[in-house]
N, C-alpha and C positions, 0 to 999 in steps of 0.2 A: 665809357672811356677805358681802355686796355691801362690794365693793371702794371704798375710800377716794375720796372727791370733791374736788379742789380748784379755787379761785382761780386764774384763770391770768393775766386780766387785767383791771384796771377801770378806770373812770374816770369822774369826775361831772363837768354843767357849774358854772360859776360861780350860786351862788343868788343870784337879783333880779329886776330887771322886765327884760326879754327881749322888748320891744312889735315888732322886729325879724323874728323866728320864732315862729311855731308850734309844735305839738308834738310835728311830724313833725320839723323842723327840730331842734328841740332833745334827741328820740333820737336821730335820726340822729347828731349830731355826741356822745353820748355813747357810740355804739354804736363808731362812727369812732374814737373816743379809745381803747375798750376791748379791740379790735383790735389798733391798731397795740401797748399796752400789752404783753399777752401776747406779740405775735408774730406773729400766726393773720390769715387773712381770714374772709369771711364762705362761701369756699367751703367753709373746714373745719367750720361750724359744722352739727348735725346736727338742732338744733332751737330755734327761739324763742319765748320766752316775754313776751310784753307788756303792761305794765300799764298800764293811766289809768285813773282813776277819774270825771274831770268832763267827757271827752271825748265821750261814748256810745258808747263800746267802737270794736273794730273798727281798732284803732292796728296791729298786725303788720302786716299785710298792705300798706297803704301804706308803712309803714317799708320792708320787704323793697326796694319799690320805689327805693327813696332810698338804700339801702346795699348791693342785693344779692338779686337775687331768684332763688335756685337751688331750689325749687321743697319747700324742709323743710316738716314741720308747725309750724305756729304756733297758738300758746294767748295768746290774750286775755284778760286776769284783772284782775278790778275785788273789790276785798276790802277797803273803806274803807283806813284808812290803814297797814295792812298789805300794801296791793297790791304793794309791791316786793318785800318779804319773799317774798309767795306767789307771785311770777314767779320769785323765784330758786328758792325749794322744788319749784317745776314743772321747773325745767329741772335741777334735780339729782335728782329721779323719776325724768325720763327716761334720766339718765345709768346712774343705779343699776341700772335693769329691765336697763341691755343695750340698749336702742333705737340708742345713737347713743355715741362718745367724748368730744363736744365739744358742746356749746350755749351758749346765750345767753341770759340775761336783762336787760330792761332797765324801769324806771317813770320817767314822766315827768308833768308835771300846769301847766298856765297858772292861776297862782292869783294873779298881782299885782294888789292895789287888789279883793280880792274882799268884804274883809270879814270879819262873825263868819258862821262855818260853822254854823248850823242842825243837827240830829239826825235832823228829820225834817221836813215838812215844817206850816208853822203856821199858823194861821188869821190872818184880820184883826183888829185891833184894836177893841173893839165892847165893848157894857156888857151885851150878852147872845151866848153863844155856845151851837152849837147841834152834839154830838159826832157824827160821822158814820165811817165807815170802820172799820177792825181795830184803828186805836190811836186810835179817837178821843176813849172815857172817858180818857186821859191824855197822849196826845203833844201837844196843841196848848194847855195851860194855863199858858204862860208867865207869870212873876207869881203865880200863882193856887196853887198846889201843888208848882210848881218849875220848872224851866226843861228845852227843848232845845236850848239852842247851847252852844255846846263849853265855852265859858270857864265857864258857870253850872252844867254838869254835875261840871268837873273840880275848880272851886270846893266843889262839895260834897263833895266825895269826898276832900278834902284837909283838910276840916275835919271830915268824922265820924271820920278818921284821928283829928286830934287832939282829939275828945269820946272816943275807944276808950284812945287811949292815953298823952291830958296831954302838954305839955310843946312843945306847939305853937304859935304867935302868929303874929301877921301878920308882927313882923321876921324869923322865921325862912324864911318865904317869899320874901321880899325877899331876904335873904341868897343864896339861892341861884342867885335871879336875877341879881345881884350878880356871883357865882364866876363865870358862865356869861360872860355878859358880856365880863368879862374875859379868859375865857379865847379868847371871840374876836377878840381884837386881835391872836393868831398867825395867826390861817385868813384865807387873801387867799379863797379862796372862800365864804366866808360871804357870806351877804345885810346883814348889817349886824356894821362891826368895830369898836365904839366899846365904851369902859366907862366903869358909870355909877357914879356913889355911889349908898350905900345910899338916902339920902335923895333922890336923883333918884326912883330905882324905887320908895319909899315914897308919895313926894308926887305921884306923875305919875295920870292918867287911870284912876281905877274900873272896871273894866271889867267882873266879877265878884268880888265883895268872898269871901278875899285877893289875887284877880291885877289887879296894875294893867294899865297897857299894857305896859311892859316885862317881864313876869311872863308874858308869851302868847306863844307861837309866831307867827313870821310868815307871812302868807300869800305867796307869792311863786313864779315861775317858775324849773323846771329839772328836770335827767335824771340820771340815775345809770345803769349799765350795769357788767354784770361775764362774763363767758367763763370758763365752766366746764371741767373735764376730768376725766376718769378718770386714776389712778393708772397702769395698764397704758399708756396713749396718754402719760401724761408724763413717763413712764421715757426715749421714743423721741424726745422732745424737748431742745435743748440742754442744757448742765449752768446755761447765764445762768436758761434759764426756767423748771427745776426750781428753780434758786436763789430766784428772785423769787415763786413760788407761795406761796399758803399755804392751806393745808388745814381744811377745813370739816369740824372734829370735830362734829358737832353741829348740826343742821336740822331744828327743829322748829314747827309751827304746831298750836293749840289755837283750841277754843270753850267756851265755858259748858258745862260739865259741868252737870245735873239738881239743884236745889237745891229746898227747901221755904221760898220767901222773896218778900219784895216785888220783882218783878221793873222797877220805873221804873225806878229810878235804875240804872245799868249798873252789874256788879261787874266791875271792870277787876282787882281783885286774885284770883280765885281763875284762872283763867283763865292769867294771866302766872305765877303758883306754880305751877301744872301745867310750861309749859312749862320754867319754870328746872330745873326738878325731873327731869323729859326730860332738858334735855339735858347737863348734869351728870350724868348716868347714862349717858347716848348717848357724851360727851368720857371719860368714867372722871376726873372732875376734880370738885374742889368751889369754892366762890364764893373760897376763900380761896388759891386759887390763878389767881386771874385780874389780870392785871397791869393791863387798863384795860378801861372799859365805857362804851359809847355804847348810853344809853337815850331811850324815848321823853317827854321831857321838853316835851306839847304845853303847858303851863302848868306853873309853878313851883309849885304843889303835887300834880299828876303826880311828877313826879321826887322827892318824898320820900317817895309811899307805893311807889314801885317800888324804893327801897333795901334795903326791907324783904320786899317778893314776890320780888322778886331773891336773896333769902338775902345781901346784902351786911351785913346786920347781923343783930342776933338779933329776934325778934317783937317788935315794938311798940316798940324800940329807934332808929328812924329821926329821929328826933333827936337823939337823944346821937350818933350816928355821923355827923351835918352837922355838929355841931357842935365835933368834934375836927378836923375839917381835915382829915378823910381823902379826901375828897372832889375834892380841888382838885388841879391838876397834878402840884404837887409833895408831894400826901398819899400815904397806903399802900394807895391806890384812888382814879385818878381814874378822873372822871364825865365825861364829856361835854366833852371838852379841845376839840373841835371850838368849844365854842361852844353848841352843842345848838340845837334847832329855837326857842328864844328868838332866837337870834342868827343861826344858822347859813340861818335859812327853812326853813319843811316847803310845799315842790310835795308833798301828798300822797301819789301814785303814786311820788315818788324817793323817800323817804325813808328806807325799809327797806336800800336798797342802797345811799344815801347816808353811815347809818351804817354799815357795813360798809365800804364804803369809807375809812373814817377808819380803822377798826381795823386794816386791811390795811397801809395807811402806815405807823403804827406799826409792825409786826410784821416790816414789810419795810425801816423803818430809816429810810423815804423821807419822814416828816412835817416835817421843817426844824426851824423853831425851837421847834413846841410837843410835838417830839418824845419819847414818854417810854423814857427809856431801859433796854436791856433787857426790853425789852418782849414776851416770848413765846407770851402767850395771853390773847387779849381777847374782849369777847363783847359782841355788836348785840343790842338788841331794840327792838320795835315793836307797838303796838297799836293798833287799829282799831276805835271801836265800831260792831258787829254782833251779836256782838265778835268779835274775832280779835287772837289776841298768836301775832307772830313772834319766836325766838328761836336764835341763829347764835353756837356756838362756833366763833372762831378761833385755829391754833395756827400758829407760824410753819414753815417749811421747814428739816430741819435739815442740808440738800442744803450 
């Protein structure tokens, strides 16, 4: 069996607008942060792994430039909004095969003032249209049979939730925009640290009916970065930096398994159940042992059908389980204590390694004041539609 992988060091920038730097500029100075973190330069590293997604690839290799260029392989990985996730599951491949002791991954994304994210790409606006291309009986009928941008897809998918299994409204969505909100009035890193009343996030801006504006993820710029290692190489390392490690029980990435079904509407749920289901098999742990979770929460009904793929509650129960408060900092499960990509920003390409970074904090003791304590085993995930759902058990060092 391939020998244990961990965390050795990470670090995200601050999520905002960043009109300043680029996206060289703002891996760099995540890669820089993740470095001095661990310990390591960029000489010990044995291979890098780089995501962007709205860049047009091709981000390593000038990074190397700006941080270090000793001559490693580098993998460029564009995997919608799973990209960070899959540069770290790349350079923890590498480590596993034997290739190298030490790697790097890092995702970064310029996304300030960009707008609603489209699916795919859509026609003009016009009183006749005319289907062309592999999706064009259905990707460009906005209005017409359903949407591609992001808010109108995840809108859906958050209300056939609640047609399957009752017990759903619009306040309960707000609600949890609500929780997130405020839970990012800790994180000086977030893109936005303010909390609103319910009735703010009720009454604000439609955006897709139930996500108002405060209900969506924000678009916004920044990087996340993390230094990987093997168990054998971080034996030979200080007792501070075995201390501060923390171990990657658990790395897994999924697609659409083969289903007999309408395939528009994206199934973000069996997908993410695959991978919970990994890697709780992979950890040797179940959902009822995980002390905090940073999910991909791109709209506030996202994050109540992933309570339920996540096994955080039981089938179709993902309401009654927001609705006891388990959810929240101080419940028997929090969510997204960051703030979540409502508050915290999703740059696309960081986001995967952005949550994991929060979980690290935690586990490592170093979160401040939205610290949860006791904190020994947490778990990131992320999805992307493509689709692709990243999913990363963390367990702390018990060095």
């Amino acid at each position: 069996m391939a020998e244990d992988i961990w965390i050795l060091g990470i670090h995200m920038t601050k999520f905002g607008k960043h009109p300043d730097q680029d996206t060289v500029d703002l891996a760099a100075e995540a890669v820089v942060g993740a470095l001095a973190d661990g310990g390591v330069t960029m000489r010990d590293m044995g291979v890098l792994a780089a995501g962007n997604l709205m860049g047009g690839g091709g981000l390593g290799q000038p990074l190397q430039k700006q941080v270090g260029q000793t001559g490693i392989p580098v993998y460029n990985v564009a995997n919608a909004c799973a990209t960070g996730a899959t540069a770290l599951r790349t350079a923890v491949m590498a480590l596993k095969a034997g290739e190298c002791d030490m790697g790097l991954a890092v995702g970064v994304e310029k996304l300030a003032g960009a707008g609603l994210l489209a699916g795919s790409s859509r026609a003009q606006d016009s009183d006749t249209w005319t289907p062309h291309g592999r999706f064009g009986e259905v990707a460009a009928t906005d209005g017409r049979i359903g949407t591609s941008t992001m808010p109108g897809v995840f809108a859906q998918i958050g209300m056939e939730y609640g047609h399957r299994y009752g017990g759903v409204d619009f306040e309960l969505f707000a609600r949890i925009s609500e929780k997130n909100h405020a839970h990012s009035t800790l994180n000086p890193l977030a893109s936005y640290q303010k909390r609103f009343s319910l009735e703010e996030i009720m009454g604000d801006v439609m955006i897709a009916y139930p996500n108002t504006r405060p209900m969506c993820s924000a678009n916004c710029d920044g990087a996340a970065a993390a230094v990987v290692v093997t168990d054998a190489k971080l034996k030979t390392l200080s007792l501070e930096q075995q201390r501060r490690a923390v171990k990657i029980a658990a790395s897994v990435l999924t697609t659409d398994p083969y289903e007999e079904a309408c395939q528009v509407l994206p199934n973000v749920n069996t997908l993410t159940r695959n991978a919970a289901q990994i890697a709780y098999e992979q950890a040797g742990i179940g959902p009822e042992d995980l002390d905090l979770v940073e999910l991909h929460d791109c709209f506030a009904t996202a994050e109540l059908v992933h309570y339920d793929n996540l096994g955080l509650c039981e089938e179709g129960g993902a309401a009654d389980f927001f609705r006891s408060g388990a959810t929240w900092r101080d419940g028997r499960m929090p969510v997204n204590v960051s703030g979540g990509l409502e508050s915290k920003g999703h740059p696309i390409a960081a986001t995967g390694i952005a949550n994991i970074w929060e979980v690290c904090h935690h586990l490592r003791g170093e979160a401040g004041d939205r610290q949860i304590e006791g904190a020994k085993v947490g778990l990131a995930h992320v999805i992307g539609l493509g689709q692709a759902c990243g999913v990363h058990i963390l367990e702390r060092s018990a060095a």
